[in-house]
N, C-alpha and C positions, 0 to 999 in steps of 0.2 A: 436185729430189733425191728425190719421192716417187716419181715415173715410174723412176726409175734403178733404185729397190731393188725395185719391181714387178718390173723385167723381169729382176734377179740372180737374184731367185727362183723364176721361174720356167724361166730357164734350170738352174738349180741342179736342180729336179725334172726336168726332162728331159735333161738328159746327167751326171746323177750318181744316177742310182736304185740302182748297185751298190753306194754307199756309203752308205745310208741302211738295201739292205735287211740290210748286214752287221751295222752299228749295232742292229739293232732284235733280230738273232741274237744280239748278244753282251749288249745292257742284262739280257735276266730271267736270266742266267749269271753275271753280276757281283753282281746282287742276292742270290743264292742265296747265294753263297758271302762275301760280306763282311754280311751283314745282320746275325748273330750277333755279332762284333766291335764294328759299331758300335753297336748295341742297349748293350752294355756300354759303352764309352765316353761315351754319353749318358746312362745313368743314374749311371754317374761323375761326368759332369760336374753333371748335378744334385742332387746330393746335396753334393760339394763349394758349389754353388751356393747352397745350404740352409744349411748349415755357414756359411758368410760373412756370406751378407746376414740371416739370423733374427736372430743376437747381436745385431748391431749396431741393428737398429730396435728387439728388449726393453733396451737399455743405453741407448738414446737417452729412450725412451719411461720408463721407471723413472728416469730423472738427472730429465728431466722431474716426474716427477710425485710421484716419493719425497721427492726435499730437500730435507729442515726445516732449521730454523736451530734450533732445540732440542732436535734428535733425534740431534748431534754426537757423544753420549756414549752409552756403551752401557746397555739398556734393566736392567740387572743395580742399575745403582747406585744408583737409586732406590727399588730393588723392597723394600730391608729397611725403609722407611719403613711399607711396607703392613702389615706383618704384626704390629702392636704391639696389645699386650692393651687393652682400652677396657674393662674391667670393673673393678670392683676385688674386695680381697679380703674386705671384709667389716670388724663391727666387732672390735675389739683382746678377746683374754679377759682379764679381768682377775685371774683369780690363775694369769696364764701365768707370772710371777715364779716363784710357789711352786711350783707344778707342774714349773716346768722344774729347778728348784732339789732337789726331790726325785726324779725321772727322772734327772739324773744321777748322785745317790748311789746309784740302785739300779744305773742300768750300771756304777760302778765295784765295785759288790760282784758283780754278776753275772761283771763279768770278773776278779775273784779268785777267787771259789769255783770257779770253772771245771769246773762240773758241771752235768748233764743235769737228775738230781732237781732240784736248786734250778731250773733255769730251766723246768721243767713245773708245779711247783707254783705260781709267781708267774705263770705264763699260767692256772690254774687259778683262782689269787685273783682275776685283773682280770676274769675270765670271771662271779663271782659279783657281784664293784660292779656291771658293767654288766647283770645281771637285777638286783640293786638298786634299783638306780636306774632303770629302765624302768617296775618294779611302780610306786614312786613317783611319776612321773611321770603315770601310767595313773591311780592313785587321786585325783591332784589334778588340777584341771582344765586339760587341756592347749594348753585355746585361749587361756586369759589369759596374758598374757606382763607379765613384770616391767615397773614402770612408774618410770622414771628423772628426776628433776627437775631440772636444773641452775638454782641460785638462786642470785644476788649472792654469799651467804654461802659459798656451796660453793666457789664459784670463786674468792674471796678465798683459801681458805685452803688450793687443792689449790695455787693460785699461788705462795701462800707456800711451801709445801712442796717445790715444783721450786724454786724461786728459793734457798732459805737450804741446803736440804738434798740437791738433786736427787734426788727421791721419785722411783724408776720407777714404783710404784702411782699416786700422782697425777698422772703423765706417762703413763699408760695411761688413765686415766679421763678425761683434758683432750683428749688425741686423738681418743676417742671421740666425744667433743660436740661436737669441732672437725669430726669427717667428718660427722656429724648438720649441723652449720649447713652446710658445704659443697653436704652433697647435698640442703639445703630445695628441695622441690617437685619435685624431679625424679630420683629416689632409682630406678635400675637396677632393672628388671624380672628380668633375670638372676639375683639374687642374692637365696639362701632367705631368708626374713622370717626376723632373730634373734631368738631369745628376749628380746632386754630389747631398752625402746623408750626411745630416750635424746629428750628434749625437753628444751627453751629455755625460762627460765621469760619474759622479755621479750627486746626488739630492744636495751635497753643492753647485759644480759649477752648477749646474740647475738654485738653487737658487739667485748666486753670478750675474750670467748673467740677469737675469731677473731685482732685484733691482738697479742695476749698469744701465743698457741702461734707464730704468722708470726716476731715477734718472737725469743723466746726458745728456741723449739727446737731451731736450731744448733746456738747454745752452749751447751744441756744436753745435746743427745749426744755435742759433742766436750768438755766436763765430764767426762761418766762415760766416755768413754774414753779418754782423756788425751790430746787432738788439738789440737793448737795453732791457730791460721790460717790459718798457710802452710804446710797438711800436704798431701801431694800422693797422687794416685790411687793411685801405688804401695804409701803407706802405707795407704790404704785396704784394697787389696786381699791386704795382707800380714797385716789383722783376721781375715780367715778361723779365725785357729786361737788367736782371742783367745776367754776365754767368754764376756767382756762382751758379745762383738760378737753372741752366738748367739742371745744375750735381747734385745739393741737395736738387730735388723735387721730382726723385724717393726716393728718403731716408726718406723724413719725411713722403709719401706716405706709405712706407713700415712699419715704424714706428705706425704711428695712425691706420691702417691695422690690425697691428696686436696686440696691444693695444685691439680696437675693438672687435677682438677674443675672445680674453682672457677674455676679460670683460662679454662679451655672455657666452660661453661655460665651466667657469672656477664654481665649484664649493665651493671652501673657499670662506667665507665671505670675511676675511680680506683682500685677494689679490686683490680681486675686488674693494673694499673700497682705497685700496693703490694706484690700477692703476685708477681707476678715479681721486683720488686726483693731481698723477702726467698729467693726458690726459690733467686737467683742466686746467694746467699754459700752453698746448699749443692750446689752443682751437683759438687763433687770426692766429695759420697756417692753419686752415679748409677754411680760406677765399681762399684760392685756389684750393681748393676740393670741391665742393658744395654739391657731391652723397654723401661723406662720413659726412658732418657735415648733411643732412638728416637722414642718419643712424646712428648717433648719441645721434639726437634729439627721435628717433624711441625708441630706445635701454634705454636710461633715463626717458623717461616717464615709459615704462613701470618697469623700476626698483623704480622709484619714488613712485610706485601705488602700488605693490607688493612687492618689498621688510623690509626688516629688520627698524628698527631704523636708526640705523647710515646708511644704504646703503640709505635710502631715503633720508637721508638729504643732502646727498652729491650727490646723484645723481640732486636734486631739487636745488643745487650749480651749476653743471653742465648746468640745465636748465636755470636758473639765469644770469649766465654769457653770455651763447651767446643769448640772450635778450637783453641783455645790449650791447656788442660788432655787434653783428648783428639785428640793432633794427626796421629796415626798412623793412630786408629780413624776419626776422626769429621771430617777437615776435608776430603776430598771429597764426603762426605754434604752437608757444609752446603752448599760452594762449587754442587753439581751441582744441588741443588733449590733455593738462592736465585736459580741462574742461568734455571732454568726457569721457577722462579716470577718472575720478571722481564720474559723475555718475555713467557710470556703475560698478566700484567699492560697490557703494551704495545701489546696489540692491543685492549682495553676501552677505550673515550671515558669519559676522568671533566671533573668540572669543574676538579679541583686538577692538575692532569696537570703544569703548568708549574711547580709547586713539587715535588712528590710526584715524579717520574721523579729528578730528579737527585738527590732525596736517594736512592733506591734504588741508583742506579749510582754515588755516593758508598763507599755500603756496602760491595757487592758492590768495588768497586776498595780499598777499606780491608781485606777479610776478605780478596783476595788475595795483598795487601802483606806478610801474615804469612808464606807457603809462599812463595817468588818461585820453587821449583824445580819444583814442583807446579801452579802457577798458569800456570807459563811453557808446561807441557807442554798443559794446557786451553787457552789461549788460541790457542796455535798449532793445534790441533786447528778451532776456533770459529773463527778468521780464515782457515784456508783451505777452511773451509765457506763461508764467503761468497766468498771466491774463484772458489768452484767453482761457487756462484748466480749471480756475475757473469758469469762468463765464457759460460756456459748464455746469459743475456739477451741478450750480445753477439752473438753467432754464429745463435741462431734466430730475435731479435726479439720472441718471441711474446709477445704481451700478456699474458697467465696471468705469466710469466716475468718482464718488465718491471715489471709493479704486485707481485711480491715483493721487486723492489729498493728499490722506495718507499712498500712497509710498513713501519711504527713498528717493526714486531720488529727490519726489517734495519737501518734507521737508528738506532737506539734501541742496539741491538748493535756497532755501527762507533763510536758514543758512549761506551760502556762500557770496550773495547778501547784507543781512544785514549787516553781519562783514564787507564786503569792503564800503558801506553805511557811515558804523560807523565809521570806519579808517579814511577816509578820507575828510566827511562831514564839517570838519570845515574849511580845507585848500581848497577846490573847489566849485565850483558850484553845489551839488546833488539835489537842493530842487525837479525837476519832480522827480528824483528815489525816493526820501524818501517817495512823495507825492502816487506814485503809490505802491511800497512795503507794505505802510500803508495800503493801502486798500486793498492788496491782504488779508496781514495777517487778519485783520478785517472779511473778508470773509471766509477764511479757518476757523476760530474759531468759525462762526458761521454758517457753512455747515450743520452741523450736532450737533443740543446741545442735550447732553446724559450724562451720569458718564461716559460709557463707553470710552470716548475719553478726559477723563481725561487727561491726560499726553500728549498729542497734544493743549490740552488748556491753559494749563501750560504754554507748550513754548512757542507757540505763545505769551503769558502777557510778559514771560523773551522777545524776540524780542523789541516787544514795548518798553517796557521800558529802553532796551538798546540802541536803535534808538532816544530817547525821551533824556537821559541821554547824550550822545555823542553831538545832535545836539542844546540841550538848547530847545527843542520847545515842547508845552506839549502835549502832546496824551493820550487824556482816555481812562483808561483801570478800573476805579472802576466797571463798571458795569458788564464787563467781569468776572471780578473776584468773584465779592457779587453772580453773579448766581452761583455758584458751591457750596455756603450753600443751592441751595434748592434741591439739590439732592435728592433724596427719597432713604434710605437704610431701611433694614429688624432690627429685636427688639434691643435694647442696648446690651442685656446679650449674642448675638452671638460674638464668635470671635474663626476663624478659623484660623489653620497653614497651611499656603501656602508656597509652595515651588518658587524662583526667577526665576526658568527655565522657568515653566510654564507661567509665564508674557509676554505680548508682547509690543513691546516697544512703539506701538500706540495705540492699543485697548487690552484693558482688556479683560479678561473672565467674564462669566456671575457670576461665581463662587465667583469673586471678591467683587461683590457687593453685597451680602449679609455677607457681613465680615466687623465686628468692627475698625477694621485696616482701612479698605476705609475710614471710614467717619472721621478717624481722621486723613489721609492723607490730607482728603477735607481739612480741616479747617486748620490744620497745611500749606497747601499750601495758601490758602484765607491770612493769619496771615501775611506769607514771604514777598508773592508780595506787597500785601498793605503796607507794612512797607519798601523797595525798592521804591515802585510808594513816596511814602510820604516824605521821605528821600531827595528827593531832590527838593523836594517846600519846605518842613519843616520852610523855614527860608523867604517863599516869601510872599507878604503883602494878597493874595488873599488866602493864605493855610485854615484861619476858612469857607470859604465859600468852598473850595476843601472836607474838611473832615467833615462836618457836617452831610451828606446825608449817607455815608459809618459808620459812627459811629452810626447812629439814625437804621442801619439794622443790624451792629453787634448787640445793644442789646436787639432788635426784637429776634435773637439767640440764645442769651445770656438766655435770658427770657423762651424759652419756651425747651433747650437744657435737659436733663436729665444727663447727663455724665459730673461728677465733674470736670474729667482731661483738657476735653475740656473748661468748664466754665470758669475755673482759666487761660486756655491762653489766650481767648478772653477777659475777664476782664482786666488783667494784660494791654493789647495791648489797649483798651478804654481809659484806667485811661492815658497813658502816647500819646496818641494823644490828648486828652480833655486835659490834660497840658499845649502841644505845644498851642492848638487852642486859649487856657487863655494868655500864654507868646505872643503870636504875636497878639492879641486883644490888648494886655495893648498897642505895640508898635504903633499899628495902630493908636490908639484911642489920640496918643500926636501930631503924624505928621500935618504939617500945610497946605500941598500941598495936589492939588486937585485929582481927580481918572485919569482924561485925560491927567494929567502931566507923561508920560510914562518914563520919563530919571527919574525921582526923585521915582518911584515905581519901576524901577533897580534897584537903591542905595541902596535900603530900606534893611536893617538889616544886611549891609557886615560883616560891623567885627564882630557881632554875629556869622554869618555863618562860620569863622576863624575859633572860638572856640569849637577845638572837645569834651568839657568838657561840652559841654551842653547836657543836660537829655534825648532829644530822640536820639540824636546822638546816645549818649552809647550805650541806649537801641537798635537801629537799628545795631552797629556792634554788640552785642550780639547775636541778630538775625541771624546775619550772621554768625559768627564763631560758632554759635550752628549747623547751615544748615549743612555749609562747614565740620567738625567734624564728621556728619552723614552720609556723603558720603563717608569718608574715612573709618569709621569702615566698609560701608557696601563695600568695597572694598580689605580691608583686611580681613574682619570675615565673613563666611557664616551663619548666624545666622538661628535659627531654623527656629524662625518666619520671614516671609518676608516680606520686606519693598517695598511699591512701588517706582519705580525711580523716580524723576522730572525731569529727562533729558530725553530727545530722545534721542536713540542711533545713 
């Protein structure tokens, strides 16, 4: 074939030269004339070119690298957190009584005489007090400053006088020594050194003063302005054009001030826990302070996230409340920054993480239960962020990608969403959430199928089946679960001592899986859920066609398992579904109505279902009080050998 095309071509240059040398006459004549056209059409087509493919790799690259799971909401709703006063204003005057008292008889004679002379003559008079009182000043020594003593005796009897009387004078001078003890040691640099120096004569009256104003300051400003209880922000805000309210707005000013302080800078637990409990019954007078109920809101979240026990719950009291009392103003403030501060909570290793998370997302699903309309519009926002980080993991694989679906933030988050899901599923409208949660979970559990992610597989089936349980509607999870028997582990006869430190709370070590321990986790978790997922069809007419397929692969298991211990749980768990499957056949097999009669296949076996004395029943809380039992040993006992968790932390 090489010889052949040698000699075409060479014939072709020897009896075809007129046509090659026309060709060569007409190529630089065509180039002339079409070069300019296509010149254009190629810088068309690259620019179109440009146009297409740029967006698409900054929109790949940005999905990539932008998508937080707490950057859902926009960056506006947090920002009035920032901007709250952290000074205070200093101490109370104490004959602002009087003063204010004659300032406004002179404004009302100023606004009767309604003349010129009289009001230049009284800017004339205050102009001579004030060189007055300057010489004064100047003559006596200006660096001594009044020196104030508060003793047992004083405090006795300024108490009495709020107590029997509601003295605002002795309600001005107790605040006073109330912000003196608040701000001990650590007293703002900001703020001009005042003329008079109030001190503590001991740590009893320290004390005395302190729970005495916490105490009783409420009820002596709703005292002196005739506020009941259960008076509401609106009445608050309708004091404006009260007088009382003009004289006893620095006071409770002064008061939540320094509350505030105390509650910041104070290191006992309990004093902190006591003054938020008392700040709490006046939380409905922040509606005339608006900086301070933001630095309020500021100051409880983060106690809610970081603190103790008891200071969290009370401070998540606090948040609670003006939710409820400011629910217009203030309850995406709360929901936006408990939810932020949550996650990132979730990305910090503590020691208490297994008690501490849930009660956070407790909270957080309790403070949503209040707005369901509000809360429904966040969550749908929050789950198809995650959505949209799944879907990302699926489709690129990339590791960066993968290990944020099996961060604490995203699991910890899919946690959160479900329990509010679940709460409140049956009183509202959730079916898009449950419908979208379902698939996310569905997708995270099979992102990645390995042993290694055991315990993310886990939870995910508990989600399901809790979402499954709560809403009545059934969602498969047998085949999720049947795959975790085909795990592939190393010989029977290994079985190492692992230590629980070394565990991670979503992916195992390699080490793990060559350990006897794993494979009886596997099955021992296989046994739980299925006996959960089954528990609650158990009693419905379609259960032998549910359990037929799961049972025909346990003793596939069964069959070819070499470890007794194991064989004897899966048998035990066969024999007592294969009963149920016999008991609800007999039932089915008497009923008269047909398959598409949907109201009479509800009915179907109620008052069986009553009766906790039935056989799987028992056997299913056995099930469970065995689980439950096992968590607590491994909670209290550090056992040599280590047991893998089924929980995420």
């Amino acid at each position: 074939m090489g010889k052949l095309g040698k000699k075409a071509r060479k014939f072709a240059k020897k009896n075809l030269q007129s046509v090659e040398k026309r060709n060569r006459k007409l190529k630089p004549f065509f180039k002339k004339k079409f070069a300019k056209r296509n010149e254009r059409h190629q810088v068309g087509d690259e620019e179109k070119k440009k146009v297409e493919q740029q967006p698409k790799k900054r929109c790949q690259e940005e999905e990539f690298q932008d998508i937080s799971i707490d950057a859902v909401f926009s960056k506006d709703d947090d920002e009035v957190l920032r901007d709250c006063d952290s000074d205070s204003d200093g101490y109370l005057d104490e004959d602002s009584a009087v003063v204010n008292g004659t300032e406004g008889e002179i404004g009302d004679a100023e606004m009767s005489m309604q003349s010129k002379e009289s009001l230049s003559e009284l800017k004339k008079q205050k102009k001579k007090l004030a060189k007055l009182n300057e010489k004064l000043v100047d003559e006596a020594d200006s660096n001594i400053m009044k020196h104030k003593v508060l003793s047992g005796s004083v405090l006795s009897t300024c108490c009495d006088l709020v107590d029997e009387k509601q003295s605002v004078q002795a309600l001005i001078s107790l605040l006073n020594w109330y912000r003196a003890a608040c701000h001990y040691g650590h007293e703002p640099s900001g703020i001009p050194r005042p003329d008079i120096y109030y001190d503590i004569e001991d740590s009893e009256t320290f004390a005395k003063v302190m729970i005495f104003v916490l105490q009783k300051a409420d009820h002596t400003f709703r005292s002196i302005l005739g506020l009941s209880d259960s008076s509401t922000k609106e009445k608050i805000l309708k004091l404006k054009n009260n007088p009382k309210w003009d004289s006893l707005k620095p006071l409770v000013k002064s008061f939540v001030r320094s509350t505030l302080h105390l509650v910041k800078q104070a290191a006992d637990l309990e004093i902190i826990v006591f003054a938020l409990t008392q700040l709490r019954v006046s939380i409905v007078f922040l509606a005339a302070f608006p900086d301070l109920l933001k630095k309020l809101i500021k100051i409880s979240v983060h106690l809610w996230v970081t603190g103790e026990e008891t200071l969290s719950q009370q401070a998540f009291l606090i948040l609670k409340d003006i939710s409820m009392v400011f629910n217009s103003e203030c309850f995406d403030t709360c929901l936006i920054n408990m939810y932020k501060a949550f996650l990132h909570d979730c990305d910090i290793p503590k020691a208490n993480s297994e008690q501490r998370l849930p009660f956070l997302r407790d909270s957080l699903v309790e403070l949503c239960s209040q707005d369901m309309q509000k809360s429904y519009t966040k969550a749908s926002v929050s789950i198809t962020q995650l959505a949209k980080l799944l879907k990302m993991a699926l489709t690129t694989k990339n590791k960066e990608a993968v290990e944020k679906i099996h961060s604490g933030q995203y699991t910890n988050c899919v946690d959160l969403w479900v329990n509010f899901i679940a709460a409140n599923v049956q009183d509202c409208d959730l079916q898009p959430l449950l419908y979208t949660i379902v698939q996310v979970i569905n997708g995270v559990a099979q992102l990645i199928i390995g042993p290694r992610y055991l315990l993310l597989r886990v939870k995910c089936i508990q989600w399901l089946n809790h979402l499954s349980r709560t809403s009545g509607i059934f969602i498969p999870i047998a085949s999720l679960v049947l795959d975790m028997l085909e795990y592939k582990t190393t010989n029977d006869g290994e079985k190492q001592e692992q230590k629980l430190e070394a565990v991670s709370t979503v992916k195992l070590p390699k080490n793990w899986l060559k350990s006897q321990n794993f494979q009886e986790q596997c099955v021992f978790s296989v046994v739980e859920l299925l006996a959960v997922h089954f528990a609650q069809w158990s009693f419905h007419i379609s259960f032998p066609d549910l359990a037929t397929i799961p049972v025909m692969r346990l003793k596939k298991f069964h069959e070819r398992s070499t470890m007794e211990g194991l064989k004897r749980v899966v048998k035990r768990f066969i024999e007592q579904v294969e009963s149920n499957i016999e008991f609800v056949q007999r039932k089915r097999d008497d009923v008269t109505f047909s398959p598409n009669d949907q109201q009479s296949a509800d009915t179907f076996m109620q008052l069986e279902k009553q009766n906790t004395n039935a056989p799987y029943t028992q056997y299913y809380h056995s099930i469970i009080d065995k689980a439950l039992g096992t968590k607590k040993k491994k909670k209290r006992v550090t056992a040599p050998k280590a047991e893998i968790p089924l929980e995420l932390a």
